[in-house]
PDB file of N, H, CA, C and O in Angstrom:
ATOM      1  N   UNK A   1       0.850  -1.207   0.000  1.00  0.00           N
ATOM      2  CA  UNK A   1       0.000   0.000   0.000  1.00  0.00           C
ATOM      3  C   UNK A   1       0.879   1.247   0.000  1.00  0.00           C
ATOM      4  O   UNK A   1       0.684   2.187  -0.771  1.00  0.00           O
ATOM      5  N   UNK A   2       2.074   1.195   1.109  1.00  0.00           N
ATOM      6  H   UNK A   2       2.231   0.432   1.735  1.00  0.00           H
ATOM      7  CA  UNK A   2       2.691   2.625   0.578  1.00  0.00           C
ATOM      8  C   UNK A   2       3.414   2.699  -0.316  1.00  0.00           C
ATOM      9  O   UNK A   2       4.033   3.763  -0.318  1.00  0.00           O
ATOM     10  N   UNK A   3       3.696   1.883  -1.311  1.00  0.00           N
ATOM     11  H   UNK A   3       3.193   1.019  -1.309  1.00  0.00           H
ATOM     12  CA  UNK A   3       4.449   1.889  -2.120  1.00  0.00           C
ATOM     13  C   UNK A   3       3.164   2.641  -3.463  1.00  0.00           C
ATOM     14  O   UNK A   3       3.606   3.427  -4.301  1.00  0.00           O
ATOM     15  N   UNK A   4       2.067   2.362  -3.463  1.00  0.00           N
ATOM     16  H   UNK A   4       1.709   1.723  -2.782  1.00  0.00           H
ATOM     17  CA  UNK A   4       1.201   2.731  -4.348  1.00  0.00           C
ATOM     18  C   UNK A   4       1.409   4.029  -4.098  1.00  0.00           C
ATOM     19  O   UNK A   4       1.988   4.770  -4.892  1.00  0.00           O
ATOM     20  N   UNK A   5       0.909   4.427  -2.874  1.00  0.00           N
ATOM     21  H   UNK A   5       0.439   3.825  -2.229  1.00  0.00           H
ATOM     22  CA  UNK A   5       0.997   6.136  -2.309  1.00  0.00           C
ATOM     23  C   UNK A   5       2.076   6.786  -3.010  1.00  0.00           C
ATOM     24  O   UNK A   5       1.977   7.835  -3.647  1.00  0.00           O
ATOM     25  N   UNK A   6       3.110   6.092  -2.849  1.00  0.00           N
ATOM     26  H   UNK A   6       3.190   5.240  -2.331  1.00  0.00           H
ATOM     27  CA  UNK A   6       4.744   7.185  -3.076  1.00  0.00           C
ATOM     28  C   UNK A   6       4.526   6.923  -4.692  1.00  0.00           C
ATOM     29  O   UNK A   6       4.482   7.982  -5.318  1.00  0.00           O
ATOM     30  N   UNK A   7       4.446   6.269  -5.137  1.00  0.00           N
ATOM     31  H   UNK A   7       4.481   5.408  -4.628  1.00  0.00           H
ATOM     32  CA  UNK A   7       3.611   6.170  -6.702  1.00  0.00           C
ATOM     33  C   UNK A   7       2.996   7.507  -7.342  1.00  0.00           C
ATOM     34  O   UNK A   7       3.192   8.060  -8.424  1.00  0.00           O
ATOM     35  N   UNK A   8       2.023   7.862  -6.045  1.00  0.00           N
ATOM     36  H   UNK A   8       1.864   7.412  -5.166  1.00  0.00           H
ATOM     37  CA  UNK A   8       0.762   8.725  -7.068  1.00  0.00           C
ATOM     38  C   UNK A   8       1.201   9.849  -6.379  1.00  0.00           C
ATOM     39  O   UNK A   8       1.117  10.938  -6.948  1.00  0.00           O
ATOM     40  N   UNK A   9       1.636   9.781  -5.300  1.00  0.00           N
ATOM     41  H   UNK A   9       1.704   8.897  -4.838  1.00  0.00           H
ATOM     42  CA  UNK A   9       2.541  10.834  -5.118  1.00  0.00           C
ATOM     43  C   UNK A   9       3.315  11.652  -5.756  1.00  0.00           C
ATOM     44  O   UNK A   9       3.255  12.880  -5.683  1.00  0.00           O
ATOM     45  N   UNK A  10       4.309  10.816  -6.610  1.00  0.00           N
ATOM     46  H   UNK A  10       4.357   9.819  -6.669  1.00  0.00           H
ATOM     47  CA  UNK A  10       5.120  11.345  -7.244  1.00  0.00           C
ATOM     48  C   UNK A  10       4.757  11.673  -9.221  1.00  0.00           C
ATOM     49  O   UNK A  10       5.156  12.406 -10.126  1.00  0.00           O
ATOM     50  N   UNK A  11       3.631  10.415  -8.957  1.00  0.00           N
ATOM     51  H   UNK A  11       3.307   9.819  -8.223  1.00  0.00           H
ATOM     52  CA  UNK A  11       3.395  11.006 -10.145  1.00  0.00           C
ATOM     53  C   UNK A  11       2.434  12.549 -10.439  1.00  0.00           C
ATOM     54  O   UNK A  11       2.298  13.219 -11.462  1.00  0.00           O
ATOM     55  N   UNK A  12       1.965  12.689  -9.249  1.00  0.00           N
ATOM     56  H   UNK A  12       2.076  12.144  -8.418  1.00  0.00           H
ATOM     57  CA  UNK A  12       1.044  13.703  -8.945  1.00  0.00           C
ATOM     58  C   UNK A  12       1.721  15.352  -9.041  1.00  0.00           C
ATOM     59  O   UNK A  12       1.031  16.313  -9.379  1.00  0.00           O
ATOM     60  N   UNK A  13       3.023  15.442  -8.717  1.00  0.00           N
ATOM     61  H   UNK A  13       3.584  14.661  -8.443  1.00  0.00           H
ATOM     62  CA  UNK A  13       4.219  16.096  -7.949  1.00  0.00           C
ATOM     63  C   UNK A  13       4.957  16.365  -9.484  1.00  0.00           C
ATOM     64  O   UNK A  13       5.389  17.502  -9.672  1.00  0.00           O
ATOM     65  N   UNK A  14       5.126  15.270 -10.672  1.00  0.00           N
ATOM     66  H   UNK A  14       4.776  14.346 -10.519  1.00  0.00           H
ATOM     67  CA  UNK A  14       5.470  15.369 -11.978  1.00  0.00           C
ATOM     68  C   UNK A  14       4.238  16.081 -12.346  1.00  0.00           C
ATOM     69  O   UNK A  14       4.398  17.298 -12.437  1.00  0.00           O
ATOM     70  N   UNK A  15       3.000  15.629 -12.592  1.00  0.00           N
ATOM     71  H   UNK A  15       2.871  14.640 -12.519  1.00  0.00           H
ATOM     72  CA  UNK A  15       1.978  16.723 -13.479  1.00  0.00           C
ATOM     73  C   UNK A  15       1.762  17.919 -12.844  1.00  0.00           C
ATOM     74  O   UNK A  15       1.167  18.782 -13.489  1.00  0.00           O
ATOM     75  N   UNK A  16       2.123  18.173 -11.684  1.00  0.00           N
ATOM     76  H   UNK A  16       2.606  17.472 -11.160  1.00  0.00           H
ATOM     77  CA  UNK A  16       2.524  19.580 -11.643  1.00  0.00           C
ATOM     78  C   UNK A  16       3.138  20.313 -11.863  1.00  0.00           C
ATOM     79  O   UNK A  16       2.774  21.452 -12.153  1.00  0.00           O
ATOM     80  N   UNK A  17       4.886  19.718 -11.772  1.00  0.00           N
ATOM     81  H   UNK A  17       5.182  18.792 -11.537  1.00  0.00           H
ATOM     82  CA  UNK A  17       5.829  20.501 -12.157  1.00  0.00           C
ATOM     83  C   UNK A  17       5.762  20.694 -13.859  1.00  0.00           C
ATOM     84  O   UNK A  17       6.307  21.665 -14.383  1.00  0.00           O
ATOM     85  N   UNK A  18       5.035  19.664 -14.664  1.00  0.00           N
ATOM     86  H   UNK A  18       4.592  18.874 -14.239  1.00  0.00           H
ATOM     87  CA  UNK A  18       5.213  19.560 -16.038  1.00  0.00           C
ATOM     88  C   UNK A  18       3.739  21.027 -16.722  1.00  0.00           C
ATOM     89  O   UNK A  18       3.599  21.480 -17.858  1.00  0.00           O
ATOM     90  N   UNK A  19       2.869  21.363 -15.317  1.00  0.00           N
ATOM     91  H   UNK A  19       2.983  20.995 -14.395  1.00  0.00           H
ATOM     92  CA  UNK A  19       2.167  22.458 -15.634  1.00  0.00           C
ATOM     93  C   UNK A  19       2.750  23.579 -15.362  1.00  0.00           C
ATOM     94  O   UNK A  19       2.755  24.643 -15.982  1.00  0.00           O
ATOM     95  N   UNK A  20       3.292  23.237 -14.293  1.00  0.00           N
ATOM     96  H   UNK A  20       3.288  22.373 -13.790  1.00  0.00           H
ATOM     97  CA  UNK A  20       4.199  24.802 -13.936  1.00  0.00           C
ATOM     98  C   UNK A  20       4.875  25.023 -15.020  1.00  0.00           C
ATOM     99  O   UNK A  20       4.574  26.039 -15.647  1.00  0.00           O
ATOM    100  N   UNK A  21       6.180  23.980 -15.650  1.00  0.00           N
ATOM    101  H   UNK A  21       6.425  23.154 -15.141  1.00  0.00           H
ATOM    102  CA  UNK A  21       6.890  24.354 -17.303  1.00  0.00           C
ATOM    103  C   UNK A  21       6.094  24.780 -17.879  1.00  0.00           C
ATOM    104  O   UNK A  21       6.239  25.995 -18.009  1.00  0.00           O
ATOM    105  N   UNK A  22       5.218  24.379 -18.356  1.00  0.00           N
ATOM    106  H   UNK A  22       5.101  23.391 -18.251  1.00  0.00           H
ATOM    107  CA  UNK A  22       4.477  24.913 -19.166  1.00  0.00           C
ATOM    108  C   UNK A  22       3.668  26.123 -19.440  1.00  0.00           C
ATOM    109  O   UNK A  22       3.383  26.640 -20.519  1.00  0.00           O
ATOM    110  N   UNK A  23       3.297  26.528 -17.991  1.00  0.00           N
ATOM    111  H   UNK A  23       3.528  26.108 -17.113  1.00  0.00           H
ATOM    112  CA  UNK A  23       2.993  27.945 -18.020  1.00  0.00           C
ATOM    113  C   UNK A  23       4.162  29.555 -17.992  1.00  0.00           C
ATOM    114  O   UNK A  23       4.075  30.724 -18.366  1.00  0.00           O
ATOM    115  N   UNK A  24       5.372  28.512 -17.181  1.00  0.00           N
ATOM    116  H   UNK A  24       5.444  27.562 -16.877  1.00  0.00           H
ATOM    117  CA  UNK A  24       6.495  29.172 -17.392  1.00  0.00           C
ATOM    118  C   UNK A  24       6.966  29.842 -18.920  1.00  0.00           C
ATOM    119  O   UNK A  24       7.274  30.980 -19.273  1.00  0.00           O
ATOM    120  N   UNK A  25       6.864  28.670 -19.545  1.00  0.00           N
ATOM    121  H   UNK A  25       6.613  27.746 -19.257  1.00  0.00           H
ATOM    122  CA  UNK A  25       6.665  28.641 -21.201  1.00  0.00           C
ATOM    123  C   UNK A  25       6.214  29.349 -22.066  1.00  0.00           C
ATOM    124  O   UNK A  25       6.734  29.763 -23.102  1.00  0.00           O
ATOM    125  N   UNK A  26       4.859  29.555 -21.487  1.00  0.00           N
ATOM    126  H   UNK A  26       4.436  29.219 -20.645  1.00  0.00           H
ATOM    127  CA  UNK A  26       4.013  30.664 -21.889  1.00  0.00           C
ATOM    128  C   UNK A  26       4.683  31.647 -21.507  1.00  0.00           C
ATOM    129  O   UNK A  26       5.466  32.038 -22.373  1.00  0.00           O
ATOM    130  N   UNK A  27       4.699  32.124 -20.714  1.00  0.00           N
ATOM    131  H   UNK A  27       4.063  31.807 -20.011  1.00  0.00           H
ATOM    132  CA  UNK A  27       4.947  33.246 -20.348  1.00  0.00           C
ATOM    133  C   UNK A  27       6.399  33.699 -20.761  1.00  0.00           C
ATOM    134  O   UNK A  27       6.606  34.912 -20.723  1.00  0.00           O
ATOM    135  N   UNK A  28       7.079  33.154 -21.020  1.00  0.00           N
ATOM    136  H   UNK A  28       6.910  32.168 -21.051  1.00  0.00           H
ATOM    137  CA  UNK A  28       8.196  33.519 -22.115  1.00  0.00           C
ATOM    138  C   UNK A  28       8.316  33.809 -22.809  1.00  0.00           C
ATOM    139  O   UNK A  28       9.200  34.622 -23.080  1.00  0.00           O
ATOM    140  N   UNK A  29       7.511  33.345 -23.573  1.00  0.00           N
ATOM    141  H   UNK A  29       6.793  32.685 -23.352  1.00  0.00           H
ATOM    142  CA  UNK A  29       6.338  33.282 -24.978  1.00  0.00           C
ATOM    143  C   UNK A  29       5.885  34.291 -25.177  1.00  0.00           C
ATOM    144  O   UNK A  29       6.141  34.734 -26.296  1.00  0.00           O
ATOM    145  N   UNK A  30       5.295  34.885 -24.564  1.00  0.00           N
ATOM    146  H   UNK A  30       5.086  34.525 -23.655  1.00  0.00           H
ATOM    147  CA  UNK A  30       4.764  35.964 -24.286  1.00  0.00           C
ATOM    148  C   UNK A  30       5.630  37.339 -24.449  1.00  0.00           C
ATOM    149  O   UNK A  30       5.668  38.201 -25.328  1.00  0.00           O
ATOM    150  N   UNK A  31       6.402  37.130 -23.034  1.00  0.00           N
ATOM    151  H   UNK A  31       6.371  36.430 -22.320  1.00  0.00           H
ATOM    152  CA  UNK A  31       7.562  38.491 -23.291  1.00  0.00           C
ATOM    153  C   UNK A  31       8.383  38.356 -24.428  1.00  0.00           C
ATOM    154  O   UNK A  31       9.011  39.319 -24.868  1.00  0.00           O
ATOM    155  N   UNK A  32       8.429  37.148 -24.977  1.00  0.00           N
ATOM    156  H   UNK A  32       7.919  36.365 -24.619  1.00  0.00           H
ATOM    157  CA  UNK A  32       9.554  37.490 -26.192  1.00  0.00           C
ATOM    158  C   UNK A  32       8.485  38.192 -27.188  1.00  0.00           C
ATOM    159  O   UNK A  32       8.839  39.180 -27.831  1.00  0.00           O
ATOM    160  N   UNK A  33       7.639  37.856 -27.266  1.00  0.00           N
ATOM    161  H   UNK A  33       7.351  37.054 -26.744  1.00  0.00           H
ATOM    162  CA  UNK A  33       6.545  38.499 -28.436  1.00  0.00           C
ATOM    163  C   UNK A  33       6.200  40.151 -28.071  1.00  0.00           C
ATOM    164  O   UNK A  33       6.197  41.119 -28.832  1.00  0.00           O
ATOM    165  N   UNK A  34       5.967  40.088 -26.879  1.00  0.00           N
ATOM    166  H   UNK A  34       5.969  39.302 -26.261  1.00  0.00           H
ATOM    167  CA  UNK A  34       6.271  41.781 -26.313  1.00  0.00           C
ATOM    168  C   UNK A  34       7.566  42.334 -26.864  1.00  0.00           C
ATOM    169  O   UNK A  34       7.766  42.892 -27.943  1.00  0.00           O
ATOM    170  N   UNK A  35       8.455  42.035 -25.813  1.00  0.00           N
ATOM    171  H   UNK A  35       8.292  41.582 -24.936  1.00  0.00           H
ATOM    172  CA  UNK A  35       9.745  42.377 -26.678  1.00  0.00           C
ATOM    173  C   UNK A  35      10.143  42.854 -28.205  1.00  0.00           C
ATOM    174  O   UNK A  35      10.575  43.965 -28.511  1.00  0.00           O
ATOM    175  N   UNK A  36       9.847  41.546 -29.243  1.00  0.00           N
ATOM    176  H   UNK A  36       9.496  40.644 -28.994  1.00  0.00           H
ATOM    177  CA  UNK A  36       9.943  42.198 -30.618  1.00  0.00           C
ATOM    178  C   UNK A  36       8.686  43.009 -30.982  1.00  0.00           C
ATOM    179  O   UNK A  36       9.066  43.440 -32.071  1.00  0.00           O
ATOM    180  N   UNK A  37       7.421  43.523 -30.813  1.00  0.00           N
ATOM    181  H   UNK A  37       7.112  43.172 -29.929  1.00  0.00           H
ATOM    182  CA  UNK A  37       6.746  44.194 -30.888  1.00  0.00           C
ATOM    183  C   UNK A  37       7.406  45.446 -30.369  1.00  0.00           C
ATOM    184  O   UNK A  37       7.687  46.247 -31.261  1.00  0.00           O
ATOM    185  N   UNK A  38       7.686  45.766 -29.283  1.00  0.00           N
ATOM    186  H   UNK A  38       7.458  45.115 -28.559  1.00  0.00           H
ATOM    187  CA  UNK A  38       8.489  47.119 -28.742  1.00  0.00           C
ATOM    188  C   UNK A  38       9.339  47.294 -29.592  1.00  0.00           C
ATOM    189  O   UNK A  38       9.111  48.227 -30.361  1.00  0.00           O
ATOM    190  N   UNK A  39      10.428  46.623 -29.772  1.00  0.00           N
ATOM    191  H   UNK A  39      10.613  45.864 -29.147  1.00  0.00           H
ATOM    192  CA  UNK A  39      11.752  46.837 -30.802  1.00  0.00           C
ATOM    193  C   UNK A  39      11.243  47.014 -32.463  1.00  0.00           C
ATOM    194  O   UNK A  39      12.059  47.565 -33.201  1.00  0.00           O
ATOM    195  N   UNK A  40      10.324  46.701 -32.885  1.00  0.00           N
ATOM    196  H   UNK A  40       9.661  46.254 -32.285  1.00  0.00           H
ATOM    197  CA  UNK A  40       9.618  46.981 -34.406  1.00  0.00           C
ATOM    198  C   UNK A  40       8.709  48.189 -34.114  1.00  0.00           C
ATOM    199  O   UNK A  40       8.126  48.654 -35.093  1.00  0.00           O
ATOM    200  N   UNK A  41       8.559  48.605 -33.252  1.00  0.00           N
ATOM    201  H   UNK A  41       9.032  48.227 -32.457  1.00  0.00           H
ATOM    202  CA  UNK A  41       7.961  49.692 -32.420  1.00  0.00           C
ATOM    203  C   UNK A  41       8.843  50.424 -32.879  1.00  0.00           C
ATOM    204  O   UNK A  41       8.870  50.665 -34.086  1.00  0.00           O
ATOM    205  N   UNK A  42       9.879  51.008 -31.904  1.00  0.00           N
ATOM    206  H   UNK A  42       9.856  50.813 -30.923  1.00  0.00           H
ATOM    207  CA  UNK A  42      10.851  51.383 -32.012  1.00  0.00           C
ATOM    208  C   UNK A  42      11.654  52.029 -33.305  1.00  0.00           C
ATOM    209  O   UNK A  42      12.027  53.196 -33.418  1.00  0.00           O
ATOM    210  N   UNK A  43      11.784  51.167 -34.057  1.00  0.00           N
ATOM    211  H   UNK A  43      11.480  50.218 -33.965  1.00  0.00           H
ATOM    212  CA  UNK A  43      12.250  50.859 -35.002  1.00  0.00           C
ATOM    213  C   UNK A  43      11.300  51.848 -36.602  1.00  0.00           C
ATOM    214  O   UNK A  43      11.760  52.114 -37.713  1.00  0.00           O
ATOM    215  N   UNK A  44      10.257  52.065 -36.162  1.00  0.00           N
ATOM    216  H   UNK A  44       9.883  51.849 -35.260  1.00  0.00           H
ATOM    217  CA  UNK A  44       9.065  52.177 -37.151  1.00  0.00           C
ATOM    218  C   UNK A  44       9.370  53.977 -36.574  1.00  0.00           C
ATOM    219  O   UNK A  44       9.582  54.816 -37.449  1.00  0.00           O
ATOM    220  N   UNK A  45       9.364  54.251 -35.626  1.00  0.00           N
ATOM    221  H   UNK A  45       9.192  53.569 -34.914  1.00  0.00           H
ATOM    222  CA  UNK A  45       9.651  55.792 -34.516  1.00  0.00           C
ATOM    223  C   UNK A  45      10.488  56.401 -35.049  1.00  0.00           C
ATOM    224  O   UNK A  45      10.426  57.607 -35.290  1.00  0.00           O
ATOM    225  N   UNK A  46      11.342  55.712 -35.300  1.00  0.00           N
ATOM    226  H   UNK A  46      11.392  54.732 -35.104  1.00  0.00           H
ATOM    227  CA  UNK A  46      12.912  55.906 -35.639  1.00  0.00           C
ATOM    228  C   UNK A  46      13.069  56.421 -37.207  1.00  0.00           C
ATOM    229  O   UNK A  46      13.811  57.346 -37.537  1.00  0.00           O
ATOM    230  N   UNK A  47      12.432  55.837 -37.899  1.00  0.00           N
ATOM    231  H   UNK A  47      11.829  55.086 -37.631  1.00  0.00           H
ATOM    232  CA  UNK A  47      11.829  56.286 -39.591  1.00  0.00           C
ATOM    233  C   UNK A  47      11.092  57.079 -39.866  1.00  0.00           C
ATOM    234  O   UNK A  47      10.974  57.633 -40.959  1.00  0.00           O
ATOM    235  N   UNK A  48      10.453  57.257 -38.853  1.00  0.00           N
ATOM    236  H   UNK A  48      10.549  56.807 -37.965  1.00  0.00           H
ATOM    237  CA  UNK A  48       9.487  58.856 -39.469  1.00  0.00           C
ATOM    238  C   UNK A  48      10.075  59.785 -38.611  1.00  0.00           C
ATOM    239  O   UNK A  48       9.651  60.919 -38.833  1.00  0.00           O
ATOM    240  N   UNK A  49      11.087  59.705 -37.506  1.00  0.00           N
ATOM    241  H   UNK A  49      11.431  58.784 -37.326  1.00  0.00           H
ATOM    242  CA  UNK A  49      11.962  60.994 -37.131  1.00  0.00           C
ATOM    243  C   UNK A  49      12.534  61.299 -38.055  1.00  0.00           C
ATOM    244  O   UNK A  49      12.556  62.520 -38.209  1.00  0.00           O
ATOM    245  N   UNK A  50      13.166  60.599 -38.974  1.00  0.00           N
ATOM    246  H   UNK A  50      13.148  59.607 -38.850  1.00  0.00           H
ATOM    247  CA  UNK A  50      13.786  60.574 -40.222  1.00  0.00           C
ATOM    248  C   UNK A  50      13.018  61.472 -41.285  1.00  0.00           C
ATOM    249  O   UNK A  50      13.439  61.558 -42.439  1.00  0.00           O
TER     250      UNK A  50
END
């Protein structure tokens, strides 16, 4: 029986950490897409000062 426990335990403990990556992910995702939006931003500013 505790061997089942430490089982679902751990597998329980993996589908979390594998949601946490994943939202981590996103959210990387995210700022990098922010990021080049600002910098083509930027960039577009920079041409009609011109």
């Amino acid at each position: 029986i505790n061997e089942m426990a430490k089982k679902k335990v751990e597998t329980t403990r993996q589908k979390k950490e594998e949601i946490a990556q994943k939202q981590a992910n996103h959210e990387l995702v995210k700022a990098q897409k922010q990021a080049v939006n600002a910098y083509k931003k930027e960039k577009r500013m920079q041409k009609k000062k011109k």
